[in-house]
HTML snippet that shows the backbone in 3Dmol.js (N, CA, C, O; Angstrom):
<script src="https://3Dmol.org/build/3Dmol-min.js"></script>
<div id="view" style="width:600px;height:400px;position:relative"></div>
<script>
const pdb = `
ATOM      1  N   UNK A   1     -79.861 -10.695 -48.121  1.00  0.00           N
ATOM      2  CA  UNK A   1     -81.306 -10.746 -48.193  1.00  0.00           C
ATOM      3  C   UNK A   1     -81.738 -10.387 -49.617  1.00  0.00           C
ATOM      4  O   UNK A   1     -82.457  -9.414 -49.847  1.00  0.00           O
ATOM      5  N   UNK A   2     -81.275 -11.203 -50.556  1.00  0.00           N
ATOM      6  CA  UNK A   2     -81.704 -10.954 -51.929  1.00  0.00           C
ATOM      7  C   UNK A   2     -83.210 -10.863 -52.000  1.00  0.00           C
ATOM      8  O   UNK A   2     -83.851 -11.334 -51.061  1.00  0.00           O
ATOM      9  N   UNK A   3     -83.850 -10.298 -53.033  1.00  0.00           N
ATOM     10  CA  UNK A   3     -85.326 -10.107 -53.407  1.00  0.00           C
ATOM     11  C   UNK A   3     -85.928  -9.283 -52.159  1.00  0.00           C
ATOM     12  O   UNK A   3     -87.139  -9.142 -52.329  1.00  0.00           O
ATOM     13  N   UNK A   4     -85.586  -8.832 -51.245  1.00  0.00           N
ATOM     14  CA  UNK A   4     -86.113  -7.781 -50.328  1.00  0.00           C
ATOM     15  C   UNK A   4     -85.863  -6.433 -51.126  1.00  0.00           C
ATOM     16  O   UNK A   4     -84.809  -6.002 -51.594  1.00  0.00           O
ATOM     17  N   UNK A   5     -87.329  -5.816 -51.146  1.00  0.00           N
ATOM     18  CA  UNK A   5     -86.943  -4.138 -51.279  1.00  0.00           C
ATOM     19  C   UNK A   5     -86.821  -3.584 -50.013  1.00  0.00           C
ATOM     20  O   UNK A   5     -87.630  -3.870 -49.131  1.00  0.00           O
ATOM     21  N   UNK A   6     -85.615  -2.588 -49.773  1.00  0.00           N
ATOM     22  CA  UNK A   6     -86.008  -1.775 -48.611  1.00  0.00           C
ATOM     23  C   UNK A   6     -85.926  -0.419 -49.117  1.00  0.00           C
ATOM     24  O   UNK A   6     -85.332  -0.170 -50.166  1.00  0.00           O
ATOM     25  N   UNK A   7     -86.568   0.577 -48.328  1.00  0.00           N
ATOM     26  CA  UNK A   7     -86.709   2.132 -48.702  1.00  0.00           C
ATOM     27  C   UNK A   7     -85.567   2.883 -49.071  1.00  0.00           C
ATOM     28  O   UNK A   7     -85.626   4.055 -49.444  1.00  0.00           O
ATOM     29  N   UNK A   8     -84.023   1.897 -48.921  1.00  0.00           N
ATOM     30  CA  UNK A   8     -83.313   2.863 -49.509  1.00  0.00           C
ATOM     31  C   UNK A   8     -82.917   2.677 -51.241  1.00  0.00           C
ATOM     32  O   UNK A   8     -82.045   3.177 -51.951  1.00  0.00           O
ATOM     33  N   UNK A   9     -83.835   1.872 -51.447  1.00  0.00           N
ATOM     34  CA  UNK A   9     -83.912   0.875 -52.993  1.00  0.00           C
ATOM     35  C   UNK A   9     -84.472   1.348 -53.464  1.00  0.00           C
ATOM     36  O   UNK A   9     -84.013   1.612 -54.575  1.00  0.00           O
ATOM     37  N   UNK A  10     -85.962   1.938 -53.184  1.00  0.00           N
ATOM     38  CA  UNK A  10     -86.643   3.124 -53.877  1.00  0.00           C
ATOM     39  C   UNK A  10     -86.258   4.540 -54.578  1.00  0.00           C
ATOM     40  O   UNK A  10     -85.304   5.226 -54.213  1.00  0.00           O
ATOM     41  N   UNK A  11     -87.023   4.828 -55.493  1.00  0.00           N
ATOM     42  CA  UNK A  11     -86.625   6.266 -55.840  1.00  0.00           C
ATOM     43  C   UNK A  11     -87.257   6.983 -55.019  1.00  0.00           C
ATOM     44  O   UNK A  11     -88.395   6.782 -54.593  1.00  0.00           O
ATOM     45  N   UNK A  12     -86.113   8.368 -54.615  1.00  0.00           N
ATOM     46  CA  UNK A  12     -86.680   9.565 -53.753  1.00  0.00           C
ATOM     47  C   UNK A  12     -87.006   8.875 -52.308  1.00  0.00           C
ATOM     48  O   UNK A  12     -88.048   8.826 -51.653  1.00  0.00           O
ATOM     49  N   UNK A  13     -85.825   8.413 -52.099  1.00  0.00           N
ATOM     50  CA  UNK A  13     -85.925   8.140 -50.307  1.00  0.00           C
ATOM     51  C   UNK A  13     -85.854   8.651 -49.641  1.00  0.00           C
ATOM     52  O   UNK A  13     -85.768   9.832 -49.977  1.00  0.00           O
ATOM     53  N   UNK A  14     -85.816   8.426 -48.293  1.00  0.00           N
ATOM     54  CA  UNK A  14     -85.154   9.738 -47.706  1.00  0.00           C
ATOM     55  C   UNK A  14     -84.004   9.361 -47.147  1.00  0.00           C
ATOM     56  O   UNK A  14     -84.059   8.254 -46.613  1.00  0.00           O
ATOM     57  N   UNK A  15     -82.740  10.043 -47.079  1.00  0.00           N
ATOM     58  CA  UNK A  15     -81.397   9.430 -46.439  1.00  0.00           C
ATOM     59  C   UNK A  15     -81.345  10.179 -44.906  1.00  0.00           C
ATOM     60  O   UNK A  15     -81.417  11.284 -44.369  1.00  0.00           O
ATOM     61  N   UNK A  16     -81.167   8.744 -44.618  1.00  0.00           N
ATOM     62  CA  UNK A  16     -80.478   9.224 -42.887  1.00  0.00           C
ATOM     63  C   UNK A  16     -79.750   9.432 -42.314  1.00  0.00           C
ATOM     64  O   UNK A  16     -79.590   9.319 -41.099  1.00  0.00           O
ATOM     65  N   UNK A  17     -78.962   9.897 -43.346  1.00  0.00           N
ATOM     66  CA  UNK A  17     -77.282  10.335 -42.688  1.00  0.00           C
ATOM     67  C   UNK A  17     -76.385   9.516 -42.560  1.00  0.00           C
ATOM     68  O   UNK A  17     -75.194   9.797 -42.425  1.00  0.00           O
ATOM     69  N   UNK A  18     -76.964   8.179 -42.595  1.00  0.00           N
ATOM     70  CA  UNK A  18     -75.789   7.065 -42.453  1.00  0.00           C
ATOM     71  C   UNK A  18     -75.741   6.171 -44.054  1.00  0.00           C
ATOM     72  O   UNK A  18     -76.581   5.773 -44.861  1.00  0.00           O
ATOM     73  N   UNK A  19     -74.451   6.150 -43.946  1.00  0.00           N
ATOM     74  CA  UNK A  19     -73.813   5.501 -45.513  1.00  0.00           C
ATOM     75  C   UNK A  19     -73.662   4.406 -45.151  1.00  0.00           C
ATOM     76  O   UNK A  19     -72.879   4.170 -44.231  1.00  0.00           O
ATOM     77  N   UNK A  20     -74.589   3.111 -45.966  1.00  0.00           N
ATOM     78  CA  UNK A  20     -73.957   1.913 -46.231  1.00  0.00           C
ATOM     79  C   UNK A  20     -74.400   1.003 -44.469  1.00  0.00           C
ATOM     80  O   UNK A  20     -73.921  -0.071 -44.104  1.00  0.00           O
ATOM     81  N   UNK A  21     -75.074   1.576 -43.949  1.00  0.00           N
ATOM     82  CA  UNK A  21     -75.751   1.140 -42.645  1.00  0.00           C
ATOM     83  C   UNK A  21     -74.929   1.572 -41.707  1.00  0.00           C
ATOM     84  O   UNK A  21     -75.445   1.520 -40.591  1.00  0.00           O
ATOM     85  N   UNK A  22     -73.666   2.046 -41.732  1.00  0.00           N
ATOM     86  CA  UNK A  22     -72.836   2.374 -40.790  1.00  0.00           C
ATOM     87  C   UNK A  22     -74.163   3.399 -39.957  1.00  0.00           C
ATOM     88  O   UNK A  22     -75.327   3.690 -40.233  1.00  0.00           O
ATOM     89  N   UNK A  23     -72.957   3.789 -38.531  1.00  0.00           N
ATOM     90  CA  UNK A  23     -73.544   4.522 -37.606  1.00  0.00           C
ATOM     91  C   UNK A  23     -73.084   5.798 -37.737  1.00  0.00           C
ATOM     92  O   UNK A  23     -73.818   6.587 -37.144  1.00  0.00           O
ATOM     93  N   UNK A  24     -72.024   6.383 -38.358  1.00  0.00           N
ATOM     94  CA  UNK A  24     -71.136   7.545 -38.425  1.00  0.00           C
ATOM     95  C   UNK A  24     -72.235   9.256 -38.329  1.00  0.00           C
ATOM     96  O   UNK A  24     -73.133   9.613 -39.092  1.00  0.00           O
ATOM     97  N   UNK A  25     -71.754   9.861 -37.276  1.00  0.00           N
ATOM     98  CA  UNK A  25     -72.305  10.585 -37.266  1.00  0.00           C
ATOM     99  C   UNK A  25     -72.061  11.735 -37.951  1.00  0.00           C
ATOM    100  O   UNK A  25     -70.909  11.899 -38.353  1.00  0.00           O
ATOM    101  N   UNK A  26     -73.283  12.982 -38.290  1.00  0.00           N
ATOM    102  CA  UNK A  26     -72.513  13.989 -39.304  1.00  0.00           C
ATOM    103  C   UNK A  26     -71.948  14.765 -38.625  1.00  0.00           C
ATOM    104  O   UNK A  26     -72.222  14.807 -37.426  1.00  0.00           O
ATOM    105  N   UNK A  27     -70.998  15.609 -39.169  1.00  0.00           N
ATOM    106  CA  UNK A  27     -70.047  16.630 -38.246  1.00  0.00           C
ATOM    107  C   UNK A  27     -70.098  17.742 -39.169  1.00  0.00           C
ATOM    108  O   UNK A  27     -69.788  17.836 -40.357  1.00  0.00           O
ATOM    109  N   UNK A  28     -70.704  18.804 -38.076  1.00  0.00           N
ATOM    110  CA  UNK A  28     -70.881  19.998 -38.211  1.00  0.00           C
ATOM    111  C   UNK A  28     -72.099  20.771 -38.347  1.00  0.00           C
ATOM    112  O   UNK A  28     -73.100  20.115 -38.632  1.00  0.00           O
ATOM    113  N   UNK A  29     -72.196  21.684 -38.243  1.00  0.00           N
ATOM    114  CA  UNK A  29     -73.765  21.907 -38.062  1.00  0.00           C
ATOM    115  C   UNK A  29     -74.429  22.483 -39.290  1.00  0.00           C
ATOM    116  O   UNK A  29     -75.571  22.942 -39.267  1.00  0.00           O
ATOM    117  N   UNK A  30     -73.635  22.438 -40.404  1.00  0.00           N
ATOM    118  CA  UNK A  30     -74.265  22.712 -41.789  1.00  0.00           C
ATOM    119  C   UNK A  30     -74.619  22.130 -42.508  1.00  0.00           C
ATOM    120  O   UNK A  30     -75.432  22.311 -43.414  1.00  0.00           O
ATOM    121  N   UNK A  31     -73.861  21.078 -42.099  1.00  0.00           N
ATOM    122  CA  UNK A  31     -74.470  19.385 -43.043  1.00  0.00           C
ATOM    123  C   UNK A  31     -75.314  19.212 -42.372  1.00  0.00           C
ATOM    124  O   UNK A  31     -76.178  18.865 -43.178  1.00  0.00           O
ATOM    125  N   UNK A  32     -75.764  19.187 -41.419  1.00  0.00           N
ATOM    126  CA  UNK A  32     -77.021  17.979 -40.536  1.00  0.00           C
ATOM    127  C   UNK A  32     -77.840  19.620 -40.766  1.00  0.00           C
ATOM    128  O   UNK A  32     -78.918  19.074 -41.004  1.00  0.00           O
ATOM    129  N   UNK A  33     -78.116  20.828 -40.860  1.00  0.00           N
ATOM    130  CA  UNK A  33     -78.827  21.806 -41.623  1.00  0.00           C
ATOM    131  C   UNK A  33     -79.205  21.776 -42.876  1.00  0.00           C
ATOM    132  O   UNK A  33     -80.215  22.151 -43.472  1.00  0.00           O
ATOM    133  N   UNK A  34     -78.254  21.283 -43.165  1.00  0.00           N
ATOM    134  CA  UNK A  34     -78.968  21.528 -45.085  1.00  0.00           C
ATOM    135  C   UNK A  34     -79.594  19.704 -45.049  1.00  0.00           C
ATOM    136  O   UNK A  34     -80.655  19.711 -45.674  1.00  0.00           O
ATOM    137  N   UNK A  35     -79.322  18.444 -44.611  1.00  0.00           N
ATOM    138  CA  UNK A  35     -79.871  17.725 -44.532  1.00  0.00           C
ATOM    139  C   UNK A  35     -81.025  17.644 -44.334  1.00  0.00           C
ATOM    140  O   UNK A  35     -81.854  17.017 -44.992  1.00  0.00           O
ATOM    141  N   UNK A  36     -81.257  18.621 -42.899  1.00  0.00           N
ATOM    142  CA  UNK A  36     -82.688  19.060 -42.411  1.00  0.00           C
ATOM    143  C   UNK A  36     -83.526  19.156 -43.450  1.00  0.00           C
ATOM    144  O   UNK A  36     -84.385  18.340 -43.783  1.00  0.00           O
ATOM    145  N   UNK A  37     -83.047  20.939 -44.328  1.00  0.00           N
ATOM    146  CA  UNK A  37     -83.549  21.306 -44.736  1.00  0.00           C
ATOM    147  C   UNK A  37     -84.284  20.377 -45.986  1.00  0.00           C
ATOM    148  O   UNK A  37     -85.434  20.005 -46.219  1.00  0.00           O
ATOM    149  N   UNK A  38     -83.350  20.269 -46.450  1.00  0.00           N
ATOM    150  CA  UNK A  38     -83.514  19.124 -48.230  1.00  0.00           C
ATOM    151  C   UNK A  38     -85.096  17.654 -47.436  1.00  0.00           C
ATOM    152  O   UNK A  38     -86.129  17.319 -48.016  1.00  0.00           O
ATOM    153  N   UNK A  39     -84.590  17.190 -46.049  1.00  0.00           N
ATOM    154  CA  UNK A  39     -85.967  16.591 -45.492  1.00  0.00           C
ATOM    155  C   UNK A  39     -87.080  17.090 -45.413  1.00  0.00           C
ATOM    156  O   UNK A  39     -88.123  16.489 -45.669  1.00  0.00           O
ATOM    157  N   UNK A  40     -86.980  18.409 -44.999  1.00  0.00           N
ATOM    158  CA  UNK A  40     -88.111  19.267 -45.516  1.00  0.00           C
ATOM    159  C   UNK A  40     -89.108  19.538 -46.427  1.00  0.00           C
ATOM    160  O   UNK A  40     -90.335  19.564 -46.327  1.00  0.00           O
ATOM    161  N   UNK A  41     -88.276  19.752 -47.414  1.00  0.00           N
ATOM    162  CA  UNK A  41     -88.524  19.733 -48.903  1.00  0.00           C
ATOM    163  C   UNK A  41     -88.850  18.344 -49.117  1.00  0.00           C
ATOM    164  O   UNK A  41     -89.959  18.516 -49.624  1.00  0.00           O
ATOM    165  N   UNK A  42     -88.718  17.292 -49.103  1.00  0.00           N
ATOM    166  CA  UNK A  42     -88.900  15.979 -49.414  1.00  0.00           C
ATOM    167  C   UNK A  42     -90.485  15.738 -48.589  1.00  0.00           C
ATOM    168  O   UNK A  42     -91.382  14.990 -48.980  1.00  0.00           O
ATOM    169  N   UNK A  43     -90.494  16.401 -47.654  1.00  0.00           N
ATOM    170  CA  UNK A  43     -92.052  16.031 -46.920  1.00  0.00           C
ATOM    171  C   UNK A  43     -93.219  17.251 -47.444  1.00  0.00           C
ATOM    172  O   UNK A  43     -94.391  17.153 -47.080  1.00  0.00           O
ATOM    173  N   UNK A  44     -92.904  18.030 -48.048  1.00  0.00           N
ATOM    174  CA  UNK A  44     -93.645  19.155 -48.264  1.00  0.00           C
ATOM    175  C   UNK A  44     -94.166  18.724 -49.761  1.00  0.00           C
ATOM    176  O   UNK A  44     -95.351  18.985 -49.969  1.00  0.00           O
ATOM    177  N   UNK A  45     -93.590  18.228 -50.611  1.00  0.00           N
ATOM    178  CA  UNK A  45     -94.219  17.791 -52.127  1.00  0.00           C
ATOM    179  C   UNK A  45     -94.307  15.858 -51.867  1.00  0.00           C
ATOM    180  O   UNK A  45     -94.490  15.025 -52.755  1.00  0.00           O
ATOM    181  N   UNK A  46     -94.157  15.661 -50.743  1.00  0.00           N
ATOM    182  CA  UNK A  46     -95.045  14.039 -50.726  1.00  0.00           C
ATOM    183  C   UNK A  46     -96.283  14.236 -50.280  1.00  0.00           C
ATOM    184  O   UNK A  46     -96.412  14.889 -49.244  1.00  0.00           O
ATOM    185  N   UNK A  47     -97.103  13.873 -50.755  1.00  0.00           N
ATOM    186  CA  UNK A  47     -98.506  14.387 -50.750  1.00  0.00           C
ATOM    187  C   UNK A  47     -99.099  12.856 -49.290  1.00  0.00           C
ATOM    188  O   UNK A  47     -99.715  13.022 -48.237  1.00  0.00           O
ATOM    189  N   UNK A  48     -98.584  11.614 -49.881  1.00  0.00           N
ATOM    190  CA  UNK A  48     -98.705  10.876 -48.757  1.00  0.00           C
ATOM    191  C   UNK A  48     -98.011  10.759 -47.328  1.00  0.00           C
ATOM    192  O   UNK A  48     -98.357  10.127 -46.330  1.00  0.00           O
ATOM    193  N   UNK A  49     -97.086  11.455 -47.531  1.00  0.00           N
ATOM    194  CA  UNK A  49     -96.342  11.768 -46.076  1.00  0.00           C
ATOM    195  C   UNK A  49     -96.980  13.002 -45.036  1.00  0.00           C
ATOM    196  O   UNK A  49     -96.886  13.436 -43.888  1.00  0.00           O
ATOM    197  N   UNK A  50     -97.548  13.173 -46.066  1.00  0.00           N
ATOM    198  CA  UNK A  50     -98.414  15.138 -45.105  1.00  0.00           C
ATOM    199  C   UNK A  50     -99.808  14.311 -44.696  1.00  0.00           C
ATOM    200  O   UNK A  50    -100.444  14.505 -43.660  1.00  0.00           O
ATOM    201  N   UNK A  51    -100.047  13.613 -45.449  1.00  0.00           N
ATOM    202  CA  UNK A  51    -101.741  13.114 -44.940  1.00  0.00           C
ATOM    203  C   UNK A  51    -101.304  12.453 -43.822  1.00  0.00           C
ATOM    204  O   UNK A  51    -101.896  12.717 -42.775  1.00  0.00           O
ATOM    205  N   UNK A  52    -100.126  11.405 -43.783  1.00  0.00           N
ATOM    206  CA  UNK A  52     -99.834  10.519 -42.273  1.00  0.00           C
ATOM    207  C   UNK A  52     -99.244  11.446 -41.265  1.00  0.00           C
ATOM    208  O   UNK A  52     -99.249  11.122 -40.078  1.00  0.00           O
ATOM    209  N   UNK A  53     -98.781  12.475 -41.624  1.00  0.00           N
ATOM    210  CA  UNK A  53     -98.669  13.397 -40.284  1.00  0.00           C
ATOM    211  C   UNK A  53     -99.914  14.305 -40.018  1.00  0.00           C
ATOM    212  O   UNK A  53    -100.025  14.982 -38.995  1.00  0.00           O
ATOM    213  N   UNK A  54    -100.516  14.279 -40.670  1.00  0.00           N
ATOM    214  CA  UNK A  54    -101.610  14.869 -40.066  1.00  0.00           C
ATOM    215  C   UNK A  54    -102.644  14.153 -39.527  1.00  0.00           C
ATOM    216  O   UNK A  54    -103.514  14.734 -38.878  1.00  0.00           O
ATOM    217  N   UNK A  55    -102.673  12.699 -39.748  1.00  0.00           N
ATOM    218  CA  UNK A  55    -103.141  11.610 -39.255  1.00  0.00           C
ATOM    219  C   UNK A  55    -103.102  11.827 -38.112  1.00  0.00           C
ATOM    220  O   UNK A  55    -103.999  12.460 -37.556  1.00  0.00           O
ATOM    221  N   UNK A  56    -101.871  11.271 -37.370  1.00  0.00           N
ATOM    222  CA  UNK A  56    -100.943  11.651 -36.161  1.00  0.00           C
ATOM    223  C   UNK A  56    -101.229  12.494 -35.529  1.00  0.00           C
ATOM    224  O   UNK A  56    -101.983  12.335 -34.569  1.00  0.00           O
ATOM    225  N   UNK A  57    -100.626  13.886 -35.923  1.00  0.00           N
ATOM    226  CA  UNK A  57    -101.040  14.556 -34.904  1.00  0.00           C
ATOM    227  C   UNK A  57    -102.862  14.713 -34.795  1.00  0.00           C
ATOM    228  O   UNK A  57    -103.372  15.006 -33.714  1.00  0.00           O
ATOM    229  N   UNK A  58    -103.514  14.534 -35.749  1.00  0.00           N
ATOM    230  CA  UNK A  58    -105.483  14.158 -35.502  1.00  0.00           C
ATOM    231  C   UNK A  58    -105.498  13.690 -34.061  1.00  0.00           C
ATOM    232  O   UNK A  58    -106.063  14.206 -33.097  1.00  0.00           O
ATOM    233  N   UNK A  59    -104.491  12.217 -34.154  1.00  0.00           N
ATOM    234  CA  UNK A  59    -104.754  11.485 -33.186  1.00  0.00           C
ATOM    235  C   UNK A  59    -104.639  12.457 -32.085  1.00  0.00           C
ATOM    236  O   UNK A  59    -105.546  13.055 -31.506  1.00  0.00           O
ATOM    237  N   UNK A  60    -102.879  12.530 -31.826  1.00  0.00           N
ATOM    238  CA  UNK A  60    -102.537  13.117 -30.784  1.00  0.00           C
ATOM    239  C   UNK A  60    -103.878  13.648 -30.184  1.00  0.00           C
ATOM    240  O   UNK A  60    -104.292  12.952 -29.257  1.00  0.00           O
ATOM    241  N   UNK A  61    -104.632  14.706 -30.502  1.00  0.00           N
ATOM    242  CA  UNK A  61    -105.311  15.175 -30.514  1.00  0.00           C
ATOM    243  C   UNK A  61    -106.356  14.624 -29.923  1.00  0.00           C
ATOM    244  O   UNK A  61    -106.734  15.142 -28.872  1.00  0.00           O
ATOM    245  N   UNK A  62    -107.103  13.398 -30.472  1.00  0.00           N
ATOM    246  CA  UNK A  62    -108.144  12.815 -29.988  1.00  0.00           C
ATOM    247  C   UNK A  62    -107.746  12.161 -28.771  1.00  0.00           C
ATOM    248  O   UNK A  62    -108.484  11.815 -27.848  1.00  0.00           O
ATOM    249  N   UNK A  63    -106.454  12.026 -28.872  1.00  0.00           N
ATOM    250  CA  UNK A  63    -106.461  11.226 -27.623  1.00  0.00           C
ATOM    251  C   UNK A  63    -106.540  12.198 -26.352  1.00  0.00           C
ATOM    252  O   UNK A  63    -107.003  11.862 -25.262  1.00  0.00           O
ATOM    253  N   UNK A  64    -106.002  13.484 -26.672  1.00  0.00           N
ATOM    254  CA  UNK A  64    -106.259  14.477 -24.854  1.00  0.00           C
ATOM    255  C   UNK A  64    -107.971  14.985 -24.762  1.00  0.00           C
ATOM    256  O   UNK A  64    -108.473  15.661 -23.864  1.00  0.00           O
ATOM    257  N   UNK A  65    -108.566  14.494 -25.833  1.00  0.00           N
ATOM    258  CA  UNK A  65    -110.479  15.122 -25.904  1.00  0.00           C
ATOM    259  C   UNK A  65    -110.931  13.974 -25.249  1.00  0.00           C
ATOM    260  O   UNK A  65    -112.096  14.006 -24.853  1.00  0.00           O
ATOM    261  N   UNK A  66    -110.168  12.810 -25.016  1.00  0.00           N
ATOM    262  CA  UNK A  66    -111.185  11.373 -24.723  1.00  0.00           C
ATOM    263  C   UNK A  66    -110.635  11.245 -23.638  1.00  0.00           C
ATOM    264  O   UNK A  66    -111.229  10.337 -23.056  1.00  0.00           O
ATOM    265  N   UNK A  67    -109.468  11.809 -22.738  1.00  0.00           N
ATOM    266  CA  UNK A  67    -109.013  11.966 -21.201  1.00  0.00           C
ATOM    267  C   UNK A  67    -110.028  12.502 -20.554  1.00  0.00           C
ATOM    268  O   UNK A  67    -109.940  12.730 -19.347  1.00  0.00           O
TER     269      UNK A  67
END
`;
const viewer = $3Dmol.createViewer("view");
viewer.addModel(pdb, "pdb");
viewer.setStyle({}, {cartoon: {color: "spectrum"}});
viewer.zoomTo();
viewer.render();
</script>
């Protein structure tokens, strides 16, 4: 699929644990921790990723006031 960007083509992506599209899962509980963590950090200084979760949960929200 030449001339497609996808998000792992970008700078400052976020990685999902899987290399190269494989499915391989991580092993152990310090890697998929510090993975966590470092995701963390990656959503806390994106300034557009905090506005769409707070979008979200807004919604969430509106939607149990309009039940």
């Amino acid at each position: 699929m030449e001339g497609h960007i996808r998000e792992k083509d970008l700078e400052n992506h976020f990685d999902s644990g899987a290399q190269d599209g494989s499915d391989k899962k991580q092993k152990g509980t310090d890697k998929s921790a510090s993975t966590a963590s470092k995701a963390d950090e990656q959503l806390k200084s994106d300034y557009q990723v905090m506005r769409a979760l707070d979008l979200l949960k807004g919604w969430e929200i509106l939607k149990t006031i309009s039940k």
